[in-house]
C-alpha positions as CSV (number, residue, x, y, z in Angstrom):
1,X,87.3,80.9,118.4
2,X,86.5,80.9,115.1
3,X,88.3,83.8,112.6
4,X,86.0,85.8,110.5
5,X,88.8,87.3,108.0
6,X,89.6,83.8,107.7
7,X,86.1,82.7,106.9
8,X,85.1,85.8,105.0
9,X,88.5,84.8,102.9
10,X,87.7,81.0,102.8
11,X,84.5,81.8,100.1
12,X,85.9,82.2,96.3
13,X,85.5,85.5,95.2
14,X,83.4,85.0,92.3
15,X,80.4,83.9,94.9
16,X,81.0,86.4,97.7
17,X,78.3,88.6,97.5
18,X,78.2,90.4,100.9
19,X,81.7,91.8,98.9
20,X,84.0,90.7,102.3
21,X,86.9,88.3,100.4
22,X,89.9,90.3,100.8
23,X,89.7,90.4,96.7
24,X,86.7,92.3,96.7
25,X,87.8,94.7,99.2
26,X,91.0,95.3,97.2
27,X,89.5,95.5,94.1
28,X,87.2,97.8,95.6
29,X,90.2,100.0,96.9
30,X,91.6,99.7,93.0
31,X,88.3,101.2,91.4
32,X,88.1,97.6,90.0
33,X,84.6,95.9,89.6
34,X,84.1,93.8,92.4
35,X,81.1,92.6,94.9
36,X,80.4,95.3,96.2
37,X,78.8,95.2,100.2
38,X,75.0,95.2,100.2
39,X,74.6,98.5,102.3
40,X,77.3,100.2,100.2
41,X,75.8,99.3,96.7
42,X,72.0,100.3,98.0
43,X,73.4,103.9,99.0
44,X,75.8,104.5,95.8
45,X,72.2,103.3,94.1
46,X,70.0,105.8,95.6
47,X,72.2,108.9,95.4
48,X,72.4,107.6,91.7
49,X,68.7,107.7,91.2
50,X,67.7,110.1,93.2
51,X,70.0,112.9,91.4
52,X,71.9,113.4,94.5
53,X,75.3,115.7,93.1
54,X,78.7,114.6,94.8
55,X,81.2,116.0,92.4
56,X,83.2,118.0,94.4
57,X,81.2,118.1,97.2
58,X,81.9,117.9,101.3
59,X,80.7,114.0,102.1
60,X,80.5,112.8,105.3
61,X,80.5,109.1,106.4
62,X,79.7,108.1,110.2
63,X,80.6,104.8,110.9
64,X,84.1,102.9,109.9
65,X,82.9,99.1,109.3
66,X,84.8,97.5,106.5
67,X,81.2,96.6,105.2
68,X,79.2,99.7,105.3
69,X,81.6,103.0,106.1
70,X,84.3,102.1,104.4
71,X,83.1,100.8,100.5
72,X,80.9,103.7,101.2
73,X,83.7,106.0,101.7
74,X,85.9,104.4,98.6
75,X,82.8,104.6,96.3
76,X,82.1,108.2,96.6
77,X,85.3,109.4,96.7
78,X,86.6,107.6,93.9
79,X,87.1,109.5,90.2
80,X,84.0,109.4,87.7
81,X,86.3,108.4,84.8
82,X,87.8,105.2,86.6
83,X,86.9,101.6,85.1
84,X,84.3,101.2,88.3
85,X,83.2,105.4,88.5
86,X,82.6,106.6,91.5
87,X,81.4,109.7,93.3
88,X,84.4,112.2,92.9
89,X,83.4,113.5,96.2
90,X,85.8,115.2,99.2
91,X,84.7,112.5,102.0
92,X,85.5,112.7,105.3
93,X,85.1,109.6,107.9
94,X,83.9,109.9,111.8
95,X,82.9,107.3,113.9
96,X,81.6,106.9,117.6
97,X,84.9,108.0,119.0
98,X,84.9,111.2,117.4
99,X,84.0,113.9,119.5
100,X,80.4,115.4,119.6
101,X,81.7,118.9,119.0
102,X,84.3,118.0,116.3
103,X,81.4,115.6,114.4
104,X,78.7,118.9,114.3
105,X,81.8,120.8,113.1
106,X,82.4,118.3,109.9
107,X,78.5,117.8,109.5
108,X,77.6,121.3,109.3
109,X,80.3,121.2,106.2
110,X,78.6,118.3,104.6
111,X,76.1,118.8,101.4
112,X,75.7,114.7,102.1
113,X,75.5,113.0,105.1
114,X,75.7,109.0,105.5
115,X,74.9,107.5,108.4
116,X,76.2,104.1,109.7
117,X,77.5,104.0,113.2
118,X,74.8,102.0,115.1
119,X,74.4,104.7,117.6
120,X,70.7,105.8,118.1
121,X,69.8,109.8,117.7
122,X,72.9,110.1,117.0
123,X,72.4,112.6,114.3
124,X,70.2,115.4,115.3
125,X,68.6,118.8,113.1
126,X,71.2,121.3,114.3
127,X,73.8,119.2,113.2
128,X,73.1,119.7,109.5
129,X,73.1,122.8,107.0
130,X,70.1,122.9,105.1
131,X,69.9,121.7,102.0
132,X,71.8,119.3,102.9
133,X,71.2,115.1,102.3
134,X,71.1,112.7,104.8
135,X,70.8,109.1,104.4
136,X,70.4,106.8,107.8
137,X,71.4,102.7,107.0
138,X,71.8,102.4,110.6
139,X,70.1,99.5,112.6
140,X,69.5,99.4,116.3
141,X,67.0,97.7,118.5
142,X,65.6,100.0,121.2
143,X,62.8,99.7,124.1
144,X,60.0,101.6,122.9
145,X,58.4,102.8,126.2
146,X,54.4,102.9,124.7
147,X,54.5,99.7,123.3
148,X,56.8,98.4,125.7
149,X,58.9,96.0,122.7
150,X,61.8,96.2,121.2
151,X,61.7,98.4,117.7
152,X,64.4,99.5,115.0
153,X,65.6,102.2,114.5
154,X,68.1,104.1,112.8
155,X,70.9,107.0,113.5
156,X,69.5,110.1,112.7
157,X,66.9,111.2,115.4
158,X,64.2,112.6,112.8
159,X,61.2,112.2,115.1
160,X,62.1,114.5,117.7
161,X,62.8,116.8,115.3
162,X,59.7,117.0,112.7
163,X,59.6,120.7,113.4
164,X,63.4,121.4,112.5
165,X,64.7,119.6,110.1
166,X,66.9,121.7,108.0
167,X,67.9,118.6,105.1
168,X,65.9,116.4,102.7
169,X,65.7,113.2,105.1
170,X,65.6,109.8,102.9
171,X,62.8,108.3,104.7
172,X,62.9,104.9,104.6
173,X,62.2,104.3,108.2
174,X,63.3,100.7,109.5
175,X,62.0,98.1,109.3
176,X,61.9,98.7,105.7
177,X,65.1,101.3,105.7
178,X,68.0,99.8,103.0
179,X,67.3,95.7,104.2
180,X,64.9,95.4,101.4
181,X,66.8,97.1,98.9
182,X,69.8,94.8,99.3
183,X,68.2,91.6,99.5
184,X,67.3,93.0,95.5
185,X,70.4,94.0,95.0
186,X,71.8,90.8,95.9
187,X,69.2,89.0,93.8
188,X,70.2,90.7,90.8
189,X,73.2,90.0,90.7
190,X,76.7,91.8,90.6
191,X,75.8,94.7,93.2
192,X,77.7,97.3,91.3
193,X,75.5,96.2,87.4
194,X,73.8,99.5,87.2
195,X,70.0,99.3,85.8
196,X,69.9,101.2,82.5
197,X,66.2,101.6,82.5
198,X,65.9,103.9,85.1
199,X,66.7,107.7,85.0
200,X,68.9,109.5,87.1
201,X,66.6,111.0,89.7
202,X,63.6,109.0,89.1
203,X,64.1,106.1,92.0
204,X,60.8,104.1,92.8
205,X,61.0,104.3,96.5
206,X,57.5,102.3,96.6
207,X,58.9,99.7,94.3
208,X,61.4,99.0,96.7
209,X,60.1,99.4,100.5
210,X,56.3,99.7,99.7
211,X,57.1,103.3,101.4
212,X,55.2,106.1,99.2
213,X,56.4,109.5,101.4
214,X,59.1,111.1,99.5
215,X,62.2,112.9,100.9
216,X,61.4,115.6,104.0
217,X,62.6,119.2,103.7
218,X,61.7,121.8,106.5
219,X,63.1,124.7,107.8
220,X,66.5,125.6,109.2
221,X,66.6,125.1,113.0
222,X,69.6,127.5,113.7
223,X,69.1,130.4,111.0
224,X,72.5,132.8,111.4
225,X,71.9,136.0,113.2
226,X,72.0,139.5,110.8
227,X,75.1,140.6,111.8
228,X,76.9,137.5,110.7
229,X,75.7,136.9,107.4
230,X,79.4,137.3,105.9
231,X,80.0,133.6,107.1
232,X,78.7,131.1,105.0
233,X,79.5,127.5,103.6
234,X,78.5,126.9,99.7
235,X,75.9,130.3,100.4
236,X,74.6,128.9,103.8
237,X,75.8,130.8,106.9
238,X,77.4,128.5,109.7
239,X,77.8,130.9,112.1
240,X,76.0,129.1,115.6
241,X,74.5,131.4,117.6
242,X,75.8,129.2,120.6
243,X,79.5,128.9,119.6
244,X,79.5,132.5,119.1
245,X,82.5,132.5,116.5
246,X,82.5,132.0,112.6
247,X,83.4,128.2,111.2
248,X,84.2,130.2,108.0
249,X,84.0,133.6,106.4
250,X,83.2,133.8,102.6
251,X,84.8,135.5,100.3
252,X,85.0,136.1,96.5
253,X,88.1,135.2,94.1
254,X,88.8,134.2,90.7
255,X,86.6,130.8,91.1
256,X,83.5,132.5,92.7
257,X,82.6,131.9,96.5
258,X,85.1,130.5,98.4
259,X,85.0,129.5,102.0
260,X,88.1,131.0,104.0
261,X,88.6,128.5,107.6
262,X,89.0,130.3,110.7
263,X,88.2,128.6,114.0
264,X,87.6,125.0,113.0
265,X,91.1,123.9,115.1
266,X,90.0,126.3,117.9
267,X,87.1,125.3,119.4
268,X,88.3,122.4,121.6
269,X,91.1,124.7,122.4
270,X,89.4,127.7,122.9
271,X,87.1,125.9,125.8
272,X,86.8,127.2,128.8
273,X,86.2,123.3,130.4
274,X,89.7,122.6,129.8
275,X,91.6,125.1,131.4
276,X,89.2,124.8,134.9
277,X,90.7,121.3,134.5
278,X,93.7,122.1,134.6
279,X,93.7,124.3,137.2
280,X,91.3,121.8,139.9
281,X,94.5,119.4,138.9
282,X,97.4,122.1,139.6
283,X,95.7,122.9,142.4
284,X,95.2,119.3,143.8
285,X,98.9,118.9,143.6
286,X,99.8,122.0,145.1
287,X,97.5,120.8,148.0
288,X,99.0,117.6,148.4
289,X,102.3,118.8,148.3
290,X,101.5,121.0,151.0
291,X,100.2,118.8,152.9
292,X,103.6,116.3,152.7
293,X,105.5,119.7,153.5
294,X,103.6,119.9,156.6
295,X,103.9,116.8,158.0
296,X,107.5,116.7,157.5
297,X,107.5,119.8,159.7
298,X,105.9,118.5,162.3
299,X,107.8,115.3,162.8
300,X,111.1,117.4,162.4
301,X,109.7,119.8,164.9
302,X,108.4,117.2,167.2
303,X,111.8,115.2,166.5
304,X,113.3,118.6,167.5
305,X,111.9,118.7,171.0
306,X,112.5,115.2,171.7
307,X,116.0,115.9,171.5
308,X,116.4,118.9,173.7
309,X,114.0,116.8,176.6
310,X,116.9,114.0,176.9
311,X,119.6,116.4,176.7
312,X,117.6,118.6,179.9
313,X,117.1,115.3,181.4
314,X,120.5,114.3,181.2
């Protein structure tokens, strides 16, 4: 069996540029330059160019590689000022273990949403605010039922929802997606040299993929009912119509708008599912024990009579 931390660590640093030595990855955690992953550099590039703001906002990160969710994770929540900047962002990391309900909880918070978890549709519409940003570096190979082969395809499940989509959708649909984009990445150079020549906001995406739609922004697929307009996150009401309870409630100090929590602990706890468990379980073991109970009767009882028939007999 061969070791791939020993492999990845068996390459000098100075010519790893997938960004895997254990070097790179520290230096990475330091704010140090270092190779940076492919996949990590491409989406620290495109929020760069295309004027996407992270200071201080709610990131999200789906997917926990040490290749893609985790330098994605370091570079946008690191400080501006630091020798390698980063986003100065307040990131949060899920992966394919976290629950569905707890994930849409932490998405709906999110003004940026990155997806690498290798999970198709994994991301759908009424899982994001609008306004929000969502950028999809996930690969899978599926069965495509009309053509009958195999196609790519990433995490966010944007064609069965063309009528909802509440966030401006990168679109850089595989195969062309963020492969291209490293392989130049990687030909330049250091991943994390930034090109001087091009403005924030102004990123080519047909120089890179050969792709010429820009971003997608529709309308919200969940809009907040009248009476609950009072809960909002950064302006946008999260109250869902399905949950029936508030996320947050807004309110207005010293700093402007702020976002006071309410039931974001609750809603696992607050489900009905659990406590039906728990009672089909009490009620199981009540049932069994029951049914010891009775048996033990009727051998004692039958045990009984044996008794009193030898002492008649006698």
């Amino acid at each position: 069996h061969v070791d791939e931390r020993t492999v990845c660590n068996g390459i000098a640093p100075e010519k790893d540029v997938d960004g895997f030595h254990i070097i790179n990855i520290g230096r990475l955690c330091l704010d140090q330059h270092s190779l940076i992953p492919a996949t990590a550099s491409a989406v620290w590039e495109i929020i760069q160019r295309t004027g996407i703001e992270t200071f201080g906002k709610n990131v999200v990160v789906v997917g926990r590689s040490k290749n893609a969710g985790m330098p994605i994770a370091m570079l946008l929540h690191t400080d501006g000022e630091h020798e390698r900047p980063g986003g100065d962002a307040t990131v949060t990391i899920a992966h394919r273990y976290t629950p569905k309900e707890q994930l849409k909880i932490h998405t709906l918070l999110a003004d940026v949403i990155v997806v690498a978890a290798g999970i198709p549709k994994l991301i759908t519409s009424d899982m994001v605010k609008e306004g929000a940003a969502v950028i999809d570096v996930g690969i899978n190979y599926v069965h495509d039922p009309m053509t009958g082969k195999t196609k790519l395809v990433g995490d966010v499940d944007f064609e069965a929802s063309d009528k909802y989509l509440p966030f401006n959708y990168l679109n850089m649909p595989p195969p062309f997606n963020l492969r291209h984009y490293k392989k130049k990445r990687i030909a330049e150079g250091l991943p994390d040299e930034r090109i001087e020549d091009v403005k924030i906001g102004d990123f080519p995406i047909e120089s890179v993929t050969g792709y010429t739609e820009g971003p997608i922004a529709l309308r919200l697929s969940h809009p907040c009912l009248e009476d609950h307009n009072s809960y909002c996150i950064n302006g946008v009401c999260a109250f869902h119509h399905e949950l029936e309870k508030a996320i947050c409630r807004c309110f207005t100090g010293y700093t402007g708008e702020r976002c006071e929590h309410l039931t974001l602990t609750s809603y696992a706890v607050d489900s009905y599912e659990k406590y039906i468990a728990i009672g089909i379980g009490v009620g199981l073991l009540l049932s069994g024990f029951l049914v010891i109970f009775y048996c033990y009767l009727r051998k004692r009882e039958k045990s009984r009579n044996n008794v009193i028939y030898i002492k008649e007999k006698v």
